[in-house]
C-alpha positions in Angstrom: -32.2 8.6 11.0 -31.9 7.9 7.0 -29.7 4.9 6.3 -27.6 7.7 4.4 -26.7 10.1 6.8 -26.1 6.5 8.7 -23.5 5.9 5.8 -22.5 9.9 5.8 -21.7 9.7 9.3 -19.6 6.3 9.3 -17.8 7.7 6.3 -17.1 10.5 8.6 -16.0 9.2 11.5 -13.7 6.5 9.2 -12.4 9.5 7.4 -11.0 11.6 10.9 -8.3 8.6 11.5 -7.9 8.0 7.6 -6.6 11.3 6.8 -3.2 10.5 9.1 -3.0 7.1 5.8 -2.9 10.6 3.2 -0.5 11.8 5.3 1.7 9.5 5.7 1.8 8.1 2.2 1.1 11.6 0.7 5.1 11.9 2.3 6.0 8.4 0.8 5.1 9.9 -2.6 6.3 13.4 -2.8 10.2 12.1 -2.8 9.7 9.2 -5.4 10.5 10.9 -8.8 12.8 13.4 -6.9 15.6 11.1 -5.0 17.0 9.0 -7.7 18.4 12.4 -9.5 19.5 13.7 -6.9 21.7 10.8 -5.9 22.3 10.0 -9.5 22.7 13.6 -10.9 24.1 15.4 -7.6 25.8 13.1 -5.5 27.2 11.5 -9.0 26.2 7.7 -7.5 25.5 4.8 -10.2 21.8 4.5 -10.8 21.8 1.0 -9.1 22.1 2.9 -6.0 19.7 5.8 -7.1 17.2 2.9 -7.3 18.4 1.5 -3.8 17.1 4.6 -1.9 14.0 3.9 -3.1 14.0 0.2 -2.3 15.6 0.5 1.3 12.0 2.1 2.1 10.0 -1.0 1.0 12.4 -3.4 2.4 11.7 -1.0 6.3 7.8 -1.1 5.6 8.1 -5.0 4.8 10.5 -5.5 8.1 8.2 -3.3 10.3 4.8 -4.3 9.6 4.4 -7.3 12.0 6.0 -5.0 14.8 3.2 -2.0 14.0 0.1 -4.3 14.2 1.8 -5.8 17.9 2.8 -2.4 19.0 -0.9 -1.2 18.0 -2.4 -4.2 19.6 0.1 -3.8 23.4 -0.3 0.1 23.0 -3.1 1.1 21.0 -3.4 2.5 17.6 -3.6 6.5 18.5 0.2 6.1 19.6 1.2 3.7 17.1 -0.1 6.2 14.5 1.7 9.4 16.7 4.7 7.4 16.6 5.1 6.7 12.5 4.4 10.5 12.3 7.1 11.2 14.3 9.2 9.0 11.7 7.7 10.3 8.6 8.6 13.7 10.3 12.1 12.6 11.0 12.6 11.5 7.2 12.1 15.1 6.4 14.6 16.0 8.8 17.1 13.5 7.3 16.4 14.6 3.8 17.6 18.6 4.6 20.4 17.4 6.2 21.5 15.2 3.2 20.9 18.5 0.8 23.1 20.5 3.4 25.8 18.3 2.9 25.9 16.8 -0.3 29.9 18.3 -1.2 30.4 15.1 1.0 28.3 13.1 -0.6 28.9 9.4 1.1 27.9 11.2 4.1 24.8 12.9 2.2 23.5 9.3 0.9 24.0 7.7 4.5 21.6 10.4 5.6 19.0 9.6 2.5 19.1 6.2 3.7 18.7 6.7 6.8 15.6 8.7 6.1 14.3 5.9 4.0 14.3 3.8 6.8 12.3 6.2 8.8 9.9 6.8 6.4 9.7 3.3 5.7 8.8 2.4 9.4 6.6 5.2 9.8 4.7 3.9 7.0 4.0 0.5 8.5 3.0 2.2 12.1 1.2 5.1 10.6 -0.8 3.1 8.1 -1.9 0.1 10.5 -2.7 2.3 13.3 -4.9 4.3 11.5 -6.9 1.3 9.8 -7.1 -0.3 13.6 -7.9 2.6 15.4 -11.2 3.2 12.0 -12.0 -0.6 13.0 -12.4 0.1 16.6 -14.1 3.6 16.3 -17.1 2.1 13.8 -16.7 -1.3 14.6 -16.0 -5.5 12.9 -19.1 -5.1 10.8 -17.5 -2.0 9.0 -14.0 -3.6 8.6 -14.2 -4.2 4.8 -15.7 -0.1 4.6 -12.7 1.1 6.3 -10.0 -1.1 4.9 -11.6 0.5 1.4 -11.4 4.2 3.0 -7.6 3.4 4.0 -6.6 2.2 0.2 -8.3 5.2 -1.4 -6.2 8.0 0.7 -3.4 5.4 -0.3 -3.6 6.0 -3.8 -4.9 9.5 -4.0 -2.1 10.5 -2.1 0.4 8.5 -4.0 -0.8 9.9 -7.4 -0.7 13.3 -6.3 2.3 13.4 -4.0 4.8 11.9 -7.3 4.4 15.5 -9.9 3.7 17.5 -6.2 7.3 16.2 -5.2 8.8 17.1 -8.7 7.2 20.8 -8.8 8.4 21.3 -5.1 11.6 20.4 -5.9 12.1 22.8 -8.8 11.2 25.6 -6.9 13.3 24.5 -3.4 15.3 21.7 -4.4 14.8 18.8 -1.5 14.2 21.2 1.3 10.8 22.1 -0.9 9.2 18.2 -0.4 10.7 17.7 2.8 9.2 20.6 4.8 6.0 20.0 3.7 6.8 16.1 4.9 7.8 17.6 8.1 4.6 20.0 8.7 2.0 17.2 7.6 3.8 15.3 10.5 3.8 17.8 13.0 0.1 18.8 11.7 -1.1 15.5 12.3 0.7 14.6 15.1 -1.5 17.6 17.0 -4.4 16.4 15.4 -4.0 12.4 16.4 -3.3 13.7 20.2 -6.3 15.7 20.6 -8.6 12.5 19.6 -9.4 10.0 22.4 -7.3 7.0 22.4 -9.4 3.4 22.1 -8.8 1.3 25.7 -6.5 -1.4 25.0 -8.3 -5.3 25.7 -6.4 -6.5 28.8 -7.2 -10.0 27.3 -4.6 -12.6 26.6 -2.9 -12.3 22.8 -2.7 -15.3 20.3 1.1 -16.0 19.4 2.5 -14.7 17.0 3.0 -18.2 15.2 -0.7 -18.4 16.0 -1.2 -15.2 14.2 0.7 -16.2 11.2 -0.7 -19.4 10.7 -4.3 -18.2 10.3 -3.3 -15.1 8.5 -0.9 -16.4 5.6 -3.2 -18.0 3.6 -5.4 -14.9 3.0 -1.8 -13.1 3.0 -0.1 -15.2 0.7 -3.6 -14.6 -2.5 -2.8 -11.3 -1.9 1.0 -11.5 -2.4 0.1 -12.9 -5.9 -2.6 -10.8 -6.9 -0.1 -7.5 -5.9 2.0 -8.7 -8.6 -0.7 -7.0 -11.3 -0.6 -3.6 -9.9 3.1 -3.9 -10.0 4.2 -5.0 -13.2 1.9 -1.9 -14.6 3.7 0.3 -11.9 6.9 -0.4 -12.9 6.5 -1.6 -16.2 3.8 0.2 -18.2 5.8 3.2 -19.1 9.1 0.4 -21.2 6.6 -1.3 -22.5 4.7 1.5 -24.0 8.5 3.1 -25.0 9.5 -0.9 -26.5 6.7 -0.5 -29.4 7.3 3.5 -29.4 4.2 4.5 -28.0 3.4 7.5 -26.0 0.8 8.0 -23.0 2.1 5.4 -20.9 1.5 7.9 -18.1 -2.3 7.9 -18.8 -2.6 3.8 -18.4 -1.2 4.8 -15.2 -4.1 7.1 -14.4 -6.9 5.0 -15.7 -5.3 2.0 -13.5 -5.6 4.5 -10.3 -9.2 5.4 -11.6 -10.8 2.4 -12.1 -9.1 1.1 -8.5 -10.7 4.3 -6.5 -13.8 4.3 -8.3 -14.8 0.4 -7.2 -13.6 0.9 -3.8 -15.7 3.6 -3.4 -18.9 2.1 -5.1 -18.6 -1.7 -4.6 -17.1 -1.8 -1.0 -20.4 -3.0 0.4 -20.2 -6.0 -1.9 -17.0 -7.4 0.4 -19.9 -7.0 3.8 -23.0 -8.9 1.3 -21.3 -11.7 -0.6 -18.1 -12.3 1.6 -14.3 -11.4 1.1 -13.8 -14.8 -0.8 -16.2 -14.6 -3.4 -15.7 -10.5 -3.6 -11.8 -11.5 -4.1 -12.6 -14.8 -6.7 -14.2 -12.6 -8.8 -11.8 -9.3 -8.5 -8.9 -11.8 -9.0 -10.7 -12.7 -12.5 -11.3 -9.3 -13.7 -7.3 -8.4 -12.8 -6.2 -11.8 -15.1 -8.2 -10.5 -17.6 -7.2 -7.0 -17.7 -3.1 -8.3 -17.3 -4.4 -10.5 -20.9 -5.8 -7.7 -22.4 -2.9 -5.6 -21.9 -0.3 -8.7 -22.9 -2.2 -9.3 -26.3 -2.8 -5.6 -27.0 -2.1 -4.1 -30.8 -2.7 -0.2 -29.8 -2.3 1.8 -26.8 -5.9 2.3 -26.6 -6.3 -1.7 -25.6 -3.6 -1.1 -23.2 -5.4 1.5 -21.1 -8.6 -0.7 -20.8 -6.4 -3.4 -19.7 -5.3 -1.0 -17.4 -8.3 0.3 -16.4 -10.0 -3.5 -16.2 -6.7 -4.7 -13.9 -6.7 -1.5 -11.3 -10.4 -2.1 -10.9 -10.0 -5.9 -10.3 -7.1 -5.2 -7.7 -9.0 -2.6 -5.9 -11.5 -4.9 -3.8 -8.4 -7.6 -3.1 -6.5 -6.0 -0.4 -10.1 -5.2 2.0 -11.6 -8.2 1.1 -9.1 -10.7 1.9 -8.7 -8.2 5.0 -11.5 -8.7 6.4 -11.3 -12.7 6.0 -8.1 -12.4 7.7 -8.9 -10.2 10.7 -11.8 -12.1 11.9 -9.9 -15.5 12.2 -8.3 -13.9 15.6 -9.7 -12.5 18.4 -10.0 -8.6 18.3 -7.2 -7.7 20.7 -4.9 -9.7 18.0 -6.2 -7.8 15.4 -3.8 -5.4 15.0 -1.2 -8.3 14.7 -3.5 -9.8 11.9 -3.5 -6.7 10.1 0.0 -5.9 9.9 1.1 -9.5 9.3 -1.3 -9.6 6.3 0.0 -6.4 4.7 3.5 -7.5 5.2 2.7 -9.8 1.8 2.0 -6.6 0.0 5.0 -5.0 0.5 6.7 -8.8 -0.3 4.8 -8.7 -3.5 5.8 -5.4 -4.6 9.3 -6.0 -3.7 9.6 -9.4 -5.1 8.4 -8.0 -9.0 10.7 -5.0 -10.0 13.7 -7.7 -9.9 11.7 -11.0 -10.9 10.1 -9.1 -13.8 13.2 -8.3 -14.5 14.9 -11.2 -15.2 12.2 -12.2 -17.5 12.4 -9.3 -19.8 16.0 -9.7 -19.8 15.2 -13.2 -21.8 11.5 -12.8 -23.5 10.0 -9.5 -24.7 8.3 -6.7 -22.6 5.1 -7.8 -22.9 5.4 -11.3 -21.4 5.8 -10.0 -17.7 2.0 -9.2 -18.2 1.5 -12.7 -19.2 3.5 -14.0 -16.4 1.8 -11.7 -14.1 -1.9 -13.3 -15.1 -0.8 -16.6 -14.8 0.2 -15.5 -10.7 -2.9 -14.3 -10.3 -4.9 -17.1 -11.1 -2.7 -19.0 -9.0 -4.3 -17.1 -6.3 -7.3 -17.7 -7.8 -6.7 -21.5 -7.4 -5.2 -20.8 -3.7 -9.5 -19.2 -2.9 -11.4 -21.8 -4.8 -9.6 -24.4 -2.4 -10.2 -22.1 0.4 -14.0 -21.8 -0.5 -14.7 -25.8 0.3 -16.8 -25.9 3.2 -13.6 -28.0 4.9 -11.3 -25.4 4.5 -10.3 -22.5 7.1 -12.8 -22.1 10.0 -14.5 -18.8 10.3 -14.5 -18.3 13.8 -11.6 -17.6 15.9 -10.3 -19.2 18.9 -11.1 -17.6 22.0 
């Protein structure tokens, strides 16, 4: 058998359990441009509160991460994964209901928010499940492959479920994104119970303060190296407004571009030259690109810096991953993997406010220079971590 139809057939196998990742974040995006006018516009809230819908989702992912990768390491990852369908499902639910009754609208936004903490939660389970159950079907040497697979159905479905959400809700109003949240859930539901579950280890579990303590350092370089990908999220489009530019939504798509396109020709590098070095010299490129984009006199130099930072974040998350994983034994795993992307979500929640405070006391552009100077704090945080002395590869048994 040809090494690729080897590769064809890994992909395949990685993609079966992947698609409930598209899924579940293809629901987390469809709502994202729709919610905060509908609070703001129909339920006549402030847009402090349009904006805390959003957040309270974050803040249930961030809270609920630990308890998916334990739950998938106790139960397995096929129920973990049925059960944050279940909750994506149930936001769906919560959103018609706050559309029915939003002439009461306290009782319509209590219902919204309740639905964010579903979908929130069944983002954590749904997500971690599915990378744990790809890493037991194909196995620890194809970690970094389908840690790579997971991130590119995270960001497709991201970019296309934001204008998919808007469009829907033109034609239907909520009821428009949130049936089509409830049918990918009962979809894929069916489909996750009609695949075998992996056996469960019976073997004794490391602690969690085990777990934590050989996880956060790995966790902690991601944290800071999240905090490119978010000041272009949140920022790129005021910045490009502060110097009256237009085509801020396009350095969004090159950012998404150049991320998907090294994930899914460089993955392999994470496997030959190891998850440090891959995530040194990622790190680098993303400081540069965050420069480039601080310093830049024309849109045009914005949208490579763009382009330069989304492909410089792209191999962090799996390569750090994988160097996190393997420090526990594999029935831990699961515990490893949701601690670790629990700095993500801290990341990403920690720089919509933070940035803001700066740019309420420097100019726009100097959250990009904040941002690279975070990054190569990380990139401090791995050189120390490459000394032979530091951080043992193997795990304790």
């Amino acid at each position: 058998m040809s090494s690729v139809v080897s590769n064809a057939q890994l992909n395949k196998r990685i993609i079966s359990v992947i698609i409930f990742t598209f899924f579940c974040y293809l629901s987390v995006g469809l709502p994202l441009a729709v919610l905060p006018g509908f609070v703001h516009n129909q339920l006549g809230y402030s847009s402090f509160l349009a904006g805390l819908i959003i957040s309270i989702q974050y803040f249930a992912t961030l809270v609920s991460r630990p308890q998916s990768g334990r739950l998938a390491d106790m139960l397995g990852p096929k129920r973990v994964v049925m059960l944050g369908l279940i909750c994506c499902g149930m936001s769906g639910v919560l959103s018609i209901a706050a559309m029915l009754v939003q002439t009461l609208p306290a009782i319509s936004l209590l219902l919204l928010a309740l639905g964010r903490v579903f979908l929130g939660v069944g983002e954590s389970f749904t997500s971690t499940g599915s990378t744990l159950w790809g890493m037991n079907i194909v196995g620890p040497l194809q970690t970094a492959r389908v840690i790579s697979w997971n991130g590119v159905a995270t960001y497709l479905a991201m970019a296309i479920g934001a204008p998919l959400g808007v469009l829907l809700n033109q034609g239907f109003g909520l009821a428009g994104f949130a049936m089509l949240i409830m049918a990918m859930a009962l979809v894929g539901f069916w489909m996750a119970s009609r695949k075998p579950a992996i056996k469960v280890s019976a073997a004794s579990r490391v602690p969690f303060q085990q777990v934590f303590s050989r996880v956060w350092p790995f966790g902690l370089a991601l944290g800071l190296g999240t905090i490119g990908f978010g000041v272009i999220a949140t920022f790129i489009t005021l910045y490009f407004a502060s110097r009256d530019w237009s085509g801020a939504a396009f350095a969004l798509t090159l950012f998404s571009l150049g991320f998907i396109a090294i994930r899914l020709i460089f993955s392999s590098y994470i496997t030959r030259f190891g998850g440090l070095k891959v995530s040194l010299v990622s790190l680098l490129i993303e400081c540069v690109g965050l420069l480039v984009i601080w310093q830049a006199p024309s849109p045009w130099l914005v949208d490579a810096g763009a382009f330069m930072t989304g492909a410089g974040f792209s191999l962090v998350f799996p390569a750090l991953g994988v160097e996190a994983v393997k420090r526990v034994p594999q029935q831990s795993q699961g515990s490893a993997l949701g601690t670790y992307s629990a700095f993500l979500d801290m990341g990403l929640g920690l720089t919509g406010p933070v940035a803001g405070l700066l740019i309420a006391h420097t100019e726009m552009q100097s959250v990009y220079l904040a941002a690279a100077l975070v990054v190569l704090l990380a990139v401090a945080m791995l050189l120390r971590m490459l000394r032979p002395s530091q951080l043992a590869e193997q795990p304790e048994q």
